[in-house]
C-alpha positions as CSV (number, residue, x, y, z in Angstrom):
1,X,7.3,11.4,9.0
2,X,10.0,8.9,10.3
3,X,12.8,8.8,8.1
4,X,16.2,6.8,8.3
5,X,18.6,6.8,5.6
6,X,21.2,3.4,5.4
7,X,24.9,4.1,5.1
8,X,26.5,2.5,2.3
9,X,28.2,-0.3,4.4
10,X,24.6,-0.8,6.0
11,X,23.3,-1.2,2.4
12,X,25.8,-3.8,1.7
13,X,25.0,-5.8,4.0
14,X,21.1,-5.6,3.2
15,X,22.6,-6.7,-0.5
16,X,24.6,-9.5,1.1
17,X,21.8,-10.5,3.3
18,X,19.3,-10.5,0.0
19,X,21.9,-12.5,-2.3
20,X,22.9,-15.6,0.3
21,X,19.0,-16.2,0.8
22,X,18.7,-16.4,-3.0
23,X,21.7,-18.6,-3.6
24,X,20.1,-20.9,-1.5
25,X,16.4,-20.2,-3.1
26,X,16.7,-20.2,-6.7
27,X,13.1,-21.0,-7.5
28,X,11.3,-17.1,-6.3
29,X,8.8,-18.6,-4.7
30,X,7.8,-15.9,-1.9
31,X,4.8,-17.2,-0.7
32,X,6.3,-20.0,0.5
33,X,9.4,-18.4,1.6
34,X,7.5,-16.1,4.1
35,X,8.7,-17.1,7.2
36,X,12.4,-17.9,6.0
37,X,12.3,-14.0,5.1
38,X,11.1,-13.5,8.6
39,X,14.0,-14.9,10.4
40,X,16.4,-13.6,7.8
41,X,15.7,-10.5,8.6
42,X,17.0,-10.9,11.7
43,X,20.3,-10.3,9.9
44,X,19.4,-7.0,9.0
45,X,21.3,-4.0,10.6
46,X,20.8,-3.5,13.9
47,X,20.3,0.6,13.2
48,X,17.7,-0.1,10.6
49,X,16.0,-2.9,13.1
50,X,15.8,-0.4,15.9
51,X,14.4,2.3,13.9
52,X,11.5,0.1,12.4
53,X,10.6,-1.4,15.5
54,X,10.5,1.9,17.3
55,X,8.5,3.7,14.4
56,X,6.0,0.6,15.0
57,X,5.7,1.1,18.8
58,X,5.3,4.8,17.8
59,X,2.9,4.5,15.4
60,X,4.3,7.2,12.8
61,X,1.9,7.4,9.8
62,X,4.3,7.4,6.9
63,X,8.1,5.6,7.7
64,X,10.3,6.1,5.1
65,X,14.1,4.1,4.7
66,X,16.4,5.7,1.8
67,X,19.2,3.9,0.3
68,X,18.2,0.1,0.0
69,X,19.7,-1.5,-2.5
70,X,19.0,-2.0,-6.1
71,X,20.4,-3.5,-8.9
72,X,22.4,-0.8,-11.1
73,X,21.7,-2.7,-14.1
74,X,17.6,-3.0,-13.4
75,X,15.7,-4.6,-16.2
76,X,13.1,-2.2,-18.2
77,X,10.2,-1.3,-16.9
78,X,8.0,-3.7,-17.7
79,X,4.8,-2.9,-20.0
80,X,2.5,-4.5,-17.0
81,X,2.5,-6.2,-14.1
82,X,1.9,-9.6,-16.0
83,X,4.8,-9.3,-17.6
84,X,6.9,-8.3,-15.0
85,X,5.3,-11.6,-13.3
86,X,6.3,-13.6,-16.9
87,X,9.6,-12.4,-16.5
88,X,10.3,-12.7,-13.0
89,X,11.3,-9.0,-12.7
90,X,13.6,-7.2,-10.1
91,X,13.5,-10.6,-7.8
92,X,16.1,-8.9,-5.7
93,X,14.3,-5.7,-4.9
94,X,10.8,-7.9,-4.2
95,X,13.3,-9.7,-1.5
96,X,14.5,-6.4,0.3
97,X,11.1,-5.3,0.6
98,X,10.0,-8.1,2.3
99,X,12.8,-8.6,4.6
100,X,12.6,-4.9,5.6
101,X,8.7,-4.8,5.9
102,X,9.1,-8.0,7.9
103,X,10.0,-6.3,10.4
104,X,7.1,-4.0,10.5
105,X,4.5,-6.6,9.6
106,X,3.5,-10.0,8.5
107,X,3.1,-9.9,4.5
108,X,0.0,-11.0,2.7
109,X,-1.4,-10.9,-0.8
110,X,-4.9,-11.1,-2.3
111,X,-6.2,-13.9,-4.5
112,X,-7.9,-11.7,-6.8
113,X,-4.6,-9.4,-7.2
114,X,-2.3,-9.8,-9.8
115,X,-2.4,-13.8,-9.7
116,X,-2.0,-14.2,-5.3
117,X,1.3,-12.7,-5.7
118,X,2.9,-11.7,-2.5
119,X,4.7,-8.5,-3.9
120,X,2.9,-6.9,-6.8
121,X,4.3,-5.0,-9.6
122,X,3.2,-1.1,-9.5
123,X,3.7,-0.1,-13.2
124,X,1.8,2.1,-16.0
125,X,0.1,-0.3,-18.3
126,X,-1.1,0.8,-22.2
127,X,-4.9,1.1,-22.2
128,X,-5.3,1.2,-18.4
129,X,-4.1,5.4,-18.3
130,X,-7.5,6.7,-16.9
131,X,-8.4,3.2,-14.7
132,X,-9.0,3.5,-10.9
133,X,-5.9,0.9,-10.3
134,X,-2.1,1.8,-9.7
135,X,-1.6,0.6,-13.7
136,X,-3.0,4.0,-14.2
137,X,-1.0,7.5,-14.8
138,X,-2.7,10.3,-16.4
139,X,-5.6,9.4,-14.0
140,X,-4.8,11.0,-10.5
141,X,-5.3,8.4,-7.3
142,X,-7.1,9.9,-4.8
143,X,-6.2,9.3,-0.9
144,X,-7.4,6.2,0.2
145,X,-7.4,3.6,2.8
146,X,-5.6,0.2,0.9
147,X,-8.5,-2.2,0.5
148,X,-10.9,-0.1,2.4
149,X,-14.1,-2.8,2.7
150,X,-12.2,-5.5,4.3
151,X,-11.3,-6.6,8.1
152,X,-8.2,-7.7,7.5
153,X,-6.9,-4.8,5.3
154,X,-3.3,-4.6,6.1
155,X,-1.8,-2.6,8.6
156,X,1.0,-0.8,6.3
157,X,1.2,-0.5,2.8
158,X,4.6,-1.0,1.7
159,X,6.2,0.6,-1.5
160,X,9.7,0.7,-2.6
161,X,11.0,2.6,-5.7
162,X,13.0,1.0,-8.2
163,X,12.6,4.0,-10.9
164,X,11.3,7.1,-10.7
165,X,12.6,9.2,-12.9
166,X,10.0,11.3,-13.8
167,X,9.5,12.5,-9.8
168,X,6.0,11.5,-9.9
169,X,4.8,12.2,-6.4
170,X,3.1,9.6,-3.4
171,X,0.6,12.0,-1.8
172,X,0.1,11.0,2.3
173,X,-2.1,12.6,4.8
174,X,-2.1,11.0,8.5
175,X,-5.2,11.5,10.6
176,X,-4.0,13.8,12.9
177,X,-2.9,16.1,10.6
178,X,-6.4,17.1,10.6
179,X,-8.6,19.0,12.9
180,X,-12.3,17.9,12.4
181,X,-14.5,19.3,13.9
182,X,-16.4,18.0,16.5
183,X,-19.8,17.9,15.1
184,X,-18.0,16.4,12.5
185,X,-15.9,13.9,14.4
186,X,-19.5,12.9,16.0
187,X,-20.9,11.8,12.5
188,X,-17.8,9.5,11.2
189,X,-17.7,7.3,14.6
190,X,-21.1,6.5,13.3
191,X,-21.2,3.6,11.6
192,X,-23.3,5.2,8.7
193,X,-20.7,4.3,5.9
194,X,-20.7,1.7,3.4
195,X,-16.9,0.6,2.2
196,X,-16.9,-1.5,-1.1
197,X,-14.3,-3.4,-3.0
198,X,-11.8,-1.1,-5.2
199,X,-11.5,-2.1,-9.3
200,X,-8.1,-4.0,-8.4
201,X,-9.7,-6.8,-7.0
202,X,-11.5,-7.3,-10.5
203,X,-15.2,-6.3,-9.6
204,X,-17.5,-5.9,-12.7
205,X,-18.8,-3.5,-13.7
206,X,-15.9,-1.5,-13.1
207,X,-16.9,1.8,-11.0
208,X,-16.6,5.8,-12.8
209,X,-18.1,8.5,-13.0
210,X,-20.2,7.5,-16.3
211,X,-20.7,4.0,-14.5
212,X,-21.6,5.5,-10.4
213,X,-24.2,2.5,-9.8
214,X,-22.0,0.2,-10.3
215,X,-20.7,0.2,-6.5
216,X,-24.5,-0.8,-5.8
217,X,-23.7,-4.1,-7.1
218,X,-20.5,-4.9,-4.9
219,X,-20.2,-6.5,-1.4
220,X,-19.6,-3.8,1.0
221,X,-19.2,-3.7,5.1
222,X,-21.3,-0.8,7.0
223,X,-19.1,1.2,9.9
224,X,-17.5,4.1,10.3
225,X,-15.0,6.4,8.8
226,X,-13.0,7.0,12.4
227,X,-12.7,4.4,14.9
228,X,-11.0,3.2,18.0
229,X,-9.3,5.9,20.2
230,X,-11.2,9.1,20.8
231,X,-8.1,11.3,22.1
232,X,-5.9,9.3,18.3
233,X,-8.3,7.6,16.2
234,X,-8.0,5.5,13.2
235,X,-9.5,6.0,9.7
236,X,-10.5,4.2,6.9
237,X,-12.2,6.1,3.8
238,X,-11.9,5.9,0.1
239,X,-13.5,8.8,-1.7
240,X,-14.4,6.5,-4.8
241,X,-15.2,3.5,-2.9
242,X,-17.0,4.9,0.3
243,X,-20.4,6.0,0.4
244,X,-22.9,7.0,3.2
245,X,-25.8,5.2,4.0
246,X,-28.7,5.4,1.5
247,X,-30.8,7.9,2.4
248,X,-28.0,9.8,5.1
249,X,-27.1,13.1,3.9
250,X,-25.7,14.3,7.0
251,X,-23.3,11.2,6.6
252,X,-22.2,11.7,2.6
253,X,-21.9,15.3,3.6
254,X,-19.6,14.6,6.3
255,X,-18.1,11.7,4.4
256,X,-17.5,14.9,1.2
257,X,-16.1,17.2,4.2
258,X,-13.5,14.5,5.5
259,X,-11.7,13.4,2.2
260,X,-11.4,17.3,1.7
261,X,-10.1,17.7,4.6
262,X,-7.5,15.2,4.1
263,X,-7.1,16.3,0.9
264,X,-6.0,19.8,1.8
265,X,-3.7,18.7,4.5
266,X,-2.3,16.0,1.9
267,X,2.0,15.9,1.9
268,X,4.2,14.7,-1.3
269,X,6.7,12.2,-0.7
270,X,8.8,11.6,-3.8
271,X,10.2,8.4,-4.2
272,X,13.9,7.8,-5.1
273,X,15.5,4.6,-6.3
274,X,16.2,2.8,-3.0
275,X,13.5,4.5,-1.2
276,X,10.8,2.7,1.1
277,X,7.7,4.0,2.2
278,X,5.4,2.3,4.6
279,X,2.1,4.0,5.3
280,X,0.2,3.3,8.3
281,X,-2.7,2.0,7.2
282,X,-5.2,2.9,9.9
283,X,-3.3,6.0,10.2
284,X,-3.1,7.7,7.2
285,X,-4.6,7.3,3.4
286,X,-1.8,7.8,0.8
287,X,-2.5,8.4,-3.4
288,X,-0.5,9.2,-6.6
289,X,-0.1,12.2,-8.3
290,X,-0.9,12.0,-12.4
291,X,2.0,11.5,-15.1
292,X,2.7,10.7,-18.9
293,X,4.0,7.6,-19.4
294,X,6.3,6.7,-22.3
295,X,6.3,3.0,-22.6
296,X,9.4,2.9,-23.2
297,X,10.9,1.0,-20.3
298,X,12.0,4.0,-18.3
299,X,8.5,4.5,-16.8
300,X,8.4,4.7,-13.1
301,X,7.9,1.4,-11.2
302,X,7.8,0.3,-7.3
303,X,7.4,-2.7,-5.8
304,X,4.2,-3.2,-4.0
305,X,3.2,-5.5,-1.2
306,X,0.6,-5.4,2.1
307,X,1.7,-5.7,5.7
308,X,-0.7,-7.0,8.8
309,X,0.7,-6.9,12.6
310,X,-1.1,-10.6,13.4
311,X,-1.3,-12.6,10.8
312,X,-3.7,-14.7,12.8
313,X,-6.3,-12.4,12.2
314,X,-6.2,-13.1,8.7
315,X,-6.4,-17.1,8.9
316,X,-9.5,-16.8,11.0
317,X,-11.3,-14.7,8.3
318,X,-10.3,-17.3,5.8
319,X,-10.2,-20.7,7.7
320,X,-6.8,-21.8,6.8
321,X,-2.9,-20.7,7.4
322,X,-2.9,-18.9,4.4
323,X,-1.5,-15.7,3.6
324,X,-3.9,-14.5,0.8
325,X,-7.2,-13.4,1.3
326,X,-10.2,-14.2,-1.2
């Protein structure tokens, strides 16, 4: 894990940085604002510049940056991410994300995601406690690749913490903190694996474990689990949204064996106001541990948003200069 923690003059200047771009922007319009955030960020620090850039030619799984700004008199947590949308929550701390993860990554949003917004809201919602979606708490999120069935799934996953107080825990595991075996290995560079679209890109029927042929009715890709280097592969698998092949039991078997795998060589990051953490997307699966929430505005809540390297890949899936997906 990669870790670089700002000093306070270095956080300053991230606030200065965030606050002159606003002045001039008072609309929050990010989507259209993306590449003004990408040449802003030019401005950043030089120390926190270096670091991300070198954590990117590196390729460290998990990158983590500690002390960014955020407001000391942040709004209430906000019941959902609607609201938070409504109210036009924590505009500030959606603005350092992006001009910190802009130097990792291109960002990109989904049209089916909370409304095509850039940077979503990552809050527990009433009603939603047990739901396969980050709006859940008392339902645990199990590692996963981010958007699992798609091409253009992002490189990083960025999420930084504006309230945590309860110390609820982001669970990581990078590939290559697991040893699989070869026979193993063998069967997820196969592409014997179906991927399918996850709850939060409002499928119906929603997928659980009272509801398991639901998936059947979803779009899905076919490869495999592990891919690209042999010696430092990638990996893409989602326990609740990945299944083998009909009819391939040496593939759900080894599908079963990988995510425990993962599983038992899972770490848990604790996120801190001010925190960052970027997860390599092809080279580790991240998840959430389980909580109560109180709804009572002091719940925890991060600012979410989805990072690619070429952003070119993603307008010749969809035709267009866009940066959401469909």
């Amino acid at each position: 894990m990669a870790r670089y923690v700002l000093s306070d003059d270095e956080k300053n200047e991230v606030a200065a940085v965030a606050d002159e771009f606003l002045a001039t922007h008072p609309v929050w319009t990010p989507l259209e604002y993306a590449d003004d955030i990408r040449a802003e960020a030019e401005r950043l620090p030089l120390g926190v510049r270096r670091f991300l850039v070198s954590s990117r030619g590196a390729e460290d799984a998990i990158i983590v940056l500690g002390n960014l700004p955020v407001d000391e008199d942040l709004a209430a947590t906000p019941p959902s991410w609607q609201v938070a949308e409504k109210e036009a929550a924590a505009i500030r701390e959606e603005l350092v994300l992006l001009l910190v993860g802009s130097v990792l990554g291109e960002p990109f949003g989904w049209v089916n995601q909370q409304n095509g917004r850039l940077v979503h809201d990552v809050c527990p919602s009433r009603g939603q406690e047990t739901s396969l979606t980050s709006a859940s708490s008392r339902q645990q999120l199990t590692l996963h690749t981010e958007d699992v069935f798609h091409p253009c799934r992002g490189d990083y996953v960025a999420l930084m913490c504006l309230r945590n107080p309860d110390a609820v825990g982001t669970t990581v595991a990078p590939v290559d903190s697991v040893e699989f075996p070869e026979r193993l290995r063998s069967v997820l560079h196969q592409d014997r694996f179906r991927f399918f679209p996850d709850d939060s890109h409002h499928v119906v029927p929603l997928h659980s474990a009272e509801h398991p042929s639901a998936l059947e009715d979803r779009p899905h890709e076919v490869a495999s689990v592990l891919f690209g280097p042999e010696e430092a592969p990638y990996l893409r698998i989602d326990a609740d949204f990945t299944d083998a092949v009909p009819g391939d039991e040496e593939a759900e078997t080894a599908m079963r064996e990988a995510a425990g795998l993962l599983a038992a060589a899972a770490q848990r990051v604790v996120l801190h106001p001010g925190d960052a953490v970027f997860v390599d997307n092809y080279r580790a699966v991240h998840g959430r541990d389980t909580f109560t929430p109180r709804y009572d505005g002091t719940d925890r809540w991060l600012k979410r948003t989805s990072l690619v390297r070429d952003l070119r890949r993603t307008h010749v899936r969809t035709k267009s200069r866009s940066r959401l997906l469909g």
